[in-house]
C-alpha positions as CSV (number, residue, x, y, z in Angstrom):
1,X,2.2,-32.9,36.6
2,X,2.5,-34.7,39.8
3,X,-1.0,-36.5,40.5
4,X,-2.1,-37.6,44.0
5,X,-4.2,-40.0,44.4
6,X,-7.0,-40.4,47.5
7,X,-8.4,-44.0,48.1
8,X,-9.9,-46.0,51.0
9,X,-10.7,-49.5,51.0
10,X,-14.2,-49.3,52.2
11,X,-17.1,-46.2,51.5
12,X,-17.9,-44.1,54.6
13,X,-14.0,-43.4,55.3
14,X,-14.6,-39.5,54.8
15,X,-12.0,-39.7,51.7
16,X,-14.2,-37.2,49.5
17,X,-14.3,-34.8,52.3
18,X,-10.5,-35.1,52.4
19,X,-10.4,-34.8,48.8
20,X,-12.5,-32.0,49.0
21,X,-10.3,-29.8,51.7
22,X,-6.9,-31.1,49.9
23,X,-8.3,-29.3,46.7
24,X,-8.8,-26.3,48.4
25,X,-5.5,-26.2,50.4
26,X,-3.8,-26.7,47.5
27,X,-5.9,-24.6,45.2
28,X,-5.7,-27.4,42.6
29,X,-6.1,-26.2,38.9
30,X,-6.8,-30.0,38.3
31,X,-8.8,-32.8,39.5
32,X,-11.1,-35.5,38.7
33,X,-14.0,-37.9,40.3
34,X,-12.7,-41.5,39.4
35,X,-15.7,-43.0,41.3
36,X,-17.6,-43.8,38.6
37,X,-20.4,-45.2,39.7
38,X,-21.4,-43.1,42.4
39,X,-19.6,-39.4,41.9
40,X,-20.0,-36.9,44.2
41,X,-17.0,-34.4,44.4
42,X,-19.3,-32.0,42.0
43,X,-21.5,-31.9,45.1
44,X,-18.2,-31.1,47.8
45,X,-16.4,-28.7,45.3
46,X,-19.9,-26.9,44.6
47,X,-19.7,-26.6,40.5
48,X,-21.2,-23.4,39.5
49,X,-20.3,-23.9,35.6
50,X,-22.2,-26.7,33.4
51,X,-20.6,-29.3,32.7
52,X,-19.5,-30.2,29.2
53,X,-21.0,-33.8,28.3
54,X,-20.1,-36.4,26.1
55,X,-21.2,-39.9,25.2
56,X,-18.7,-42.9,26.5
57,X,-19.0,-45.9,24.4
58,X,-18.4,-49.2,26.1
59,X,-18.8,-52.8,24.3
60,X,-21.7,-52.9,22.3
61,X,-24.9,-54.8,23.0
62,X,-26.5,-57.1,20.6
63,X,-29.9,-57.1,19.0
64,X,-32.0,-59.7,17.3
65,X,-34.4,-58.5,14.2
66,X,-37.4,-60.5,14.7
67,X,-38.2,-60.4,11.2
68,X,-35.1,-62.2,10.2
69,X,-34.7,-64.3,13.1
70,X,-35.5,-68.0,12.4
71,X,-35.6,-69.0,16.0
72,X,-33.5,-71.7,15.5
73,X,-32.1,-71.4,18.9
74,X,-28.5,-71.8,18.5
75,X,-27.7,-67.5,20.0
76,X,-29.7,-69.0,23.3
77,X,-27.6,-71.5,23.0
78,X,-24.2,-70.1,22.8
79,X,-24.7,-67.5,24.9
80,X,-23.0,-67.7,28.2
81,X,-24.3,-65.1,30.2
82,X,-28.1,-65.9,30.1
83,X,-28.5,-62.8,28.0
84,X,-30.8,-64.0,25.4
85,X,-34.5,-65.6,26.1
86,X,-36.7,-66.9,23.9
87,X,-40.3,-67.0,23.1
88,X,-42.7,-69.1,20.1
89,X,-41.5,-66.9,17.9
90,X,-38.3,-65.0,18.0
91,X,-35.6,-64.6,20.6
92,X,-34.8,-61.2,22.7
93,X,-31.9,-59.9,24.3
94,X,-31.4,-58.6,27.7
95,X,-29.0,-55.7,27.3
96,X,-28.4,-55.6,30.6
97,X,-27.1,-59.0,30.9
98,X,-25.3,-58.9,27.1
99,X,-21.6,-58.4,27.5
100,X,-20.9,-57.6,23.8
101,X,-18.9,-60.9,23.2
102,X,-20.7,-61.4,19.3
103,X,-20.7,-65.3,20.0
104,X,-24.7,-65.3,19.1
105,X,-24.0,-62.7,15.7
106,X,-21.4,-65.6,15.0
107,X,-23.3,-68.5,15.1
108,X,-26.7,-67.2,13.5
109,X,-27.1,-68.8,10.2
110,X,-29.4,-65.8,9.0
111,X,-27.4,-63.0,10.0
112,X,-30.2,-61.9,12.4
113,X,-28.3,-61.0,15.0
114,X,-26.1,-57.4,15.1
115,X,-23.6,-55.6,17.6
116,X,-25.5,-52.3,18.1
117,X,-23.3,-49.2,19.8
118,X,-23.9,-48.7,23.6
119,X,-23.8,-45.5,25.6
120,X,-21.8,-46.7,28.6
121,X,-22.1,-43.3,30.3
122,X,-21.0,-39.9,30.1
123,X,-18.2,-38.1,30.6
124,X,-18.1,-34.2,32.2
125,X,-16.0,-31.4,32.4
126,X,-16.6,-28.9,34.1
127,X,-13.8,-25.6,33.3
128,X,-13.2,-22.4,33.7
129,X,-10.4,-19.9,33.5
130,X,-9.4,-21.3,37.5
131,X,-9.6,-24.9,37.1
132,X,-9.9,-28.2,35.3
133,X,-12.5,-31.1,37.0
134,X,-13.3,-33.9,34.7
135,X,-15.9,-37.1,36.1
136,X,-17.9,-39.5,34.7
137,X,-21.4,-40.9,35.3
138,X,-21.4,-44.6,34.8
139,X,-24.5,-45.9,33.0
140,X,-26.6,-48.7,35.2
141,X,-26.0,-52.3,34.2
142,X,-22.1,-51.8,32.2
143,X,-19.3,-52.9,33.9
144,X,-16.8,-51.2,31.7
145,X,-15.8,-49.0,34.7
146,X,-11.8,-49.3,34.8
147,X,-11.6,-48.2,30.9
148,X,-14.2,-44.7,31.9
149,X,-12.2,-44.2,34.9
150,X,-8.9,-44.5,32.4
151,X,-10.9,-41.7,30.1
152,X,-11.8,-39.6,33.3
153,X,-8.1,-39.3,34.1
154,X,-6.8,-38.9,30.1
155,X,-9.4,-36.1,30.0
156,X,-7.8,-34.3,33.0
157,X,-4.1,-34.4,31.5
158,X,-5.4,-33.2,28.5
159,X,-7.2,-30.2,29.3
160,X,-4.7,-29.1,31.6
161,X,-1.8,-27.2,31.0
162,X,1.4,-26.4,32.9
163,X,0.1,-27.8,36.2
164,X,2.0,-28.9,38.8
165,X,-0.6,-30.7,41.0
166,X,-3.4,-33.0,40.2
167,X,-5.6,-34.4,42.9
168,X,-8.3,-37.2,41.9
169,X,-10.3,-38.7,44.3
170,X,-10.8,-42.5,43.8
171,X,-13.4,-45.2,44.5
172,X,-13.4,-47.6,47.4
173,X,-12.5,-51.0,47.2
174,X,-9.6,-52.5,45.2
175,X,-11.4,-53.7,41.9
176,X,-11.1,-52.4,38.5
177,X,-11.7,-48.4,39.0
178,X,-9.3,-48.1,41.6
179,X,-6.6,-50.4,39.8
180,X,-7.6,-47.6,36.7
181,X,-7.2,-44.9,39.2
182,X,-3.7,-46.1,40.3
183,X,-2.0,-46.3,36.8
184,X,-0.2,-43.7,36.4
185,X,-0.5,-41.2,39.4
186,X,3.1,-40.4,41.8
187,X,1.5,-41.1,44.8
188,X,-1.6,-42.7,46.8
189,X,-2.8,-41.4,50.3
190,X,-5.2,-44.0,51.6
191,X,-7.9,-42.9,54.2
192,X,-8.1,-45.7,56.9
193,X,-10.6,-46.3,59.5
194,X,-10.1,-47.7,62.9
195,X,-12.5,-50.8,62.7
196,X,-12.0,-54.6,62.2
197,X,-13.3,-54.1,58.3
198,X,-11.7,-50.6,57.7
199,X,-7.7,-52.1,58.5
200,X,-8.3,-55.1,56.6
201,X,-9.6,-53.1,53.6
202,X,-6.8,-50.8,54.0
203,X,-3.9,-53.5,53.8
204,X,-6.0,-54.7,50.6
205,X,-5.8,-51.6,49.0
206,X,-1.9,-51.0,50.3
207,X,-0.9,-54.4,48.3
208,X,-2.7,-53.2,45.4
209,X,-1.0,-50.0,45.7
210,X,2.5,-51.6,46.3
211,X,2.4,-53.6,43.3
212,X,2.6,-50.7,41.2
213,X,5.7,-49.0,42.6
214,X,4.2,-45.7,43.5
215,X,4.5,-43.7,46.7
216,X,2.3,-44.8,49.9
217,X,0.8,-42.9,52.6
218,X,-1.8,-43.4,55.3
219,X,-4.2,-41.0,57.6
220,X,-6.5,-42.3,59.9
221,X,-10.2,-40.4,60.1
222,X,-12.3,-40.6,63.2
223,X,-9.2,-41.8,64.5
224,X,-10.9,-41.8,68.7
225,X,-14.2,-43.8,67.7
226,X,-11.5,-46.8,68.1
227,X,-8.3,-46.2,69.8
228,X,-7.1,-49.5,70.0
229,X,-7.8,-50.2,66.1
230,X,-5.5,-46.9,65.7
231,X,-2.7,-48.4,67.7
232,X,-3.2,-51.4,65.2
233,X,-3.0,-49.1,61.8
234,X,0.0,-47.3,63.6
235,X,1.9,-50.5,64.1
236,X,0.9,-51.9,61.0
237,X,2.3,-48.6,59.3
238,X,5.6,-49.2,60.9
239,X,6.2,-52.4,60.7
240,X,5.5,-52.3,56.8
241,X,7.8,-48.6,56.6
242,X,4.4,-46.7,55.2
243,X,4.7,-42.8,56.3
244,X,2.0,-42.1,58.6
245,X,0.9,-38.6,57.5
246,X,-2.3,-37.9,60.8
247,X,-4.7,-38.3,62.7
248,X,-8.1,-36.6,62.0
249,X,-10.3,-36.5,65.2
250,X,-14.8,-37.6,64.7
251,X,-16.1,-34.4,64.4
252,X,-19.4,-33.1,64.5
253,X,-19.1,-30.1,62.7
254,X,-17.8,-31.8,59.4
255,X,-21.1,-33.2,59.1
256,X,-22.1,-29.1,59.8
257,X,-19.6,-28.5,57.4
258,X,-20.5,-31.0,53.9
259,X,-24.8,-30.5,54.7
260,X,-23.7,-26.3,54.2
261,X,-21.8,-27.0,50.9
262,X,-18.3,-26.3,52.5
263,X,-14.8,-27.9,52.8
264,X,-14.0,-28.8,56.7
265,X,-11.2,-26.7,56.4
266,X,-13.2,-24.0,55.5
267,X,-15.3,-24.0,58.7
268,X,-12.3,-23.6,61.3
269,X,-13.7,-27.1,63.2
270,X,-10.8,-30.1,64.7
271,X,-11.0,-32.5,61.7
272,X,-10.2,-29.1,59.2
273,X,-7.0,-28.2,61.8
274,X,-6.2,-32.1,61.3
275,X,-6.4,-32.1,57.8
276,X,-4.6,-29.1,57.1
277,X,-1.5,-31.4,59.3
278,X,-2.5,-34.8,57.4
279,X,-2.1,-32.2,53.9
280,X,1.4,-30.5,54.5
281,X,2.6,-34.1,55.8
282,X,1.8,-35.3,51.9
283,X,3.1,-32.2,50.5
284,X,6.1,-33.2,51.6
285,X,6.3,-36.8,50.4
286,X,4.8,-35.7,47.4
287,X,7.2,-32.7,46.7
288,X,10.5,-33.6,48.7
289,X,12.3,-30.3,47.2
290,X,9.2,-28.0,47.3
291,X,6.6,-27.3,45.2
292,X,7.9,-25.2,42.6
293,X,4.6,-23.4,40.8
294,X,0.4,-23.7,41.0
């Protein structure tokens, strides 16, 4: 299984939408939502099926029984990460603020203090006899977002079966989901914008990408909203030897096109013809004999 992998450095690039219309040129059997925190391919691919769900534990929280606690004060104490207040009669934690390091369980002299499981967020799958899409909804206030996005992707391989092509569309940024979303895959297309923040994002993301040794490609959306900044991803693409895969125009009808439920290249509008260029350009990087199967 070859996987492709579609990031931006910054949100608002358009990279769903080109995730979206990528999926449906290549009638993918697989994919998956590796933003986390804020998923919204379901909404693009329009999932018919429900999803199956399942708990994803991440560190576990702690807890302090009042009726043991002593409130000797040490947990407030030793607690680095302001998680624990205290009142005239017991102490509480914040679970919120608790990372699940078990200093205070340690240093309780009553053994009032215990590590409790925590629901980090939940993991989905939606499949039918055509495809395999598996997500994840982070929970608010856990930060254990790399090791979901690692169970988003090992969910994918393992529910599919003889499949040549896996497309997952990636968070913004170049913390630890998209570092996650990286491991692994044969290739990252990154979706630039031509603006002061959107090429310095995009070499961010490009060093991150580089340091893992897989393949590199850039597009440019809403390429004329900036012409000059487009001259500067161009040159920047050259002078580092990153393939340049297209240009995809601002285009009124892809905002037409995502409010009616549809893929751009769906609707027949500029930015799907460009897309459907910026898509057989990766093809080809991706697969330089040929696809062989679907």
């Amino acid at each position: 299984m070859k996987q492709l992998l579609i990031l931006s450095g910054k949100g608002g690039t358009g990279k769903t939408t080109i995730a979206g219309a990528f999926i449906k040129l290549s009638k993918a059997r697989a994919y998956a939502d590796c933003d986390v925190d804020a998923p919204n391919l379901h909404l693009v691919m329009k999932e018919t099926v429900a999803p199956l769900k399942r708990d994803y534990y991440g560190m576990p929280k702690a807890t302090i029984d009042p009726e043991i606690c002593i409130n000797c004060g040490k947990c407030f104490e030793h607690c680095r990460y302001d998680a624990i207040t205290k009142d005239d009669k017991t102490h509480i934690v914040d679970p919120f603020a608790c990372e699940g390091c078990a200093v205070c369980e340690f240093v309780c002299p009553v053994n009032a203090v215990s590590l409790s499981p925590n629901v980090a967020g939940d993991l989905m799958l939606y499949r039918d006899e055509l495809k395999v899409f598996s997500t994840a909804q982070l929970k608010m206030g856990n930060g254990t977002t790399g090791l979901l996005v690692s169970e988003v992707k090992k969910q994918m391989i393992e529910e599919s079966k003889d499949v040549d092509l896996a497309i997952i569309d990636g968070s913004p940024g170049i913390g630890c989901p998209v570092i996650a979303s990286i491991s692994g895959v044969d290739m990252v297309l990154i979706v630039a914008e031509p603006s002061v923040s959107g090429i310095s994002d995009m070499e961010r993301v490009i060093e991150v990408a580089k340091s893992f040794g897989v393949k590199i490609a850039v597009c440019i959306n809403k390429f004329d909203t900036n012409k000059e900044k487009t001259k500067e991803i161009l040159a920047y693409c050259d002078t580092e030897n990153i393939p340049f895969v297209g240009k995809i125009p601002f285009d009124s009808l892809a905002v037409r096109a995502v409010n009616s439920g549809l893929s751009i290249v769906e609707l027949g509008c500029p930015s799907g013809t460009a897309v459907r260029n910026v898509y057989r350009r990766t093809m080809q990087i991706l697969f330089p004999n040929g696809r062989r199967g679907k």
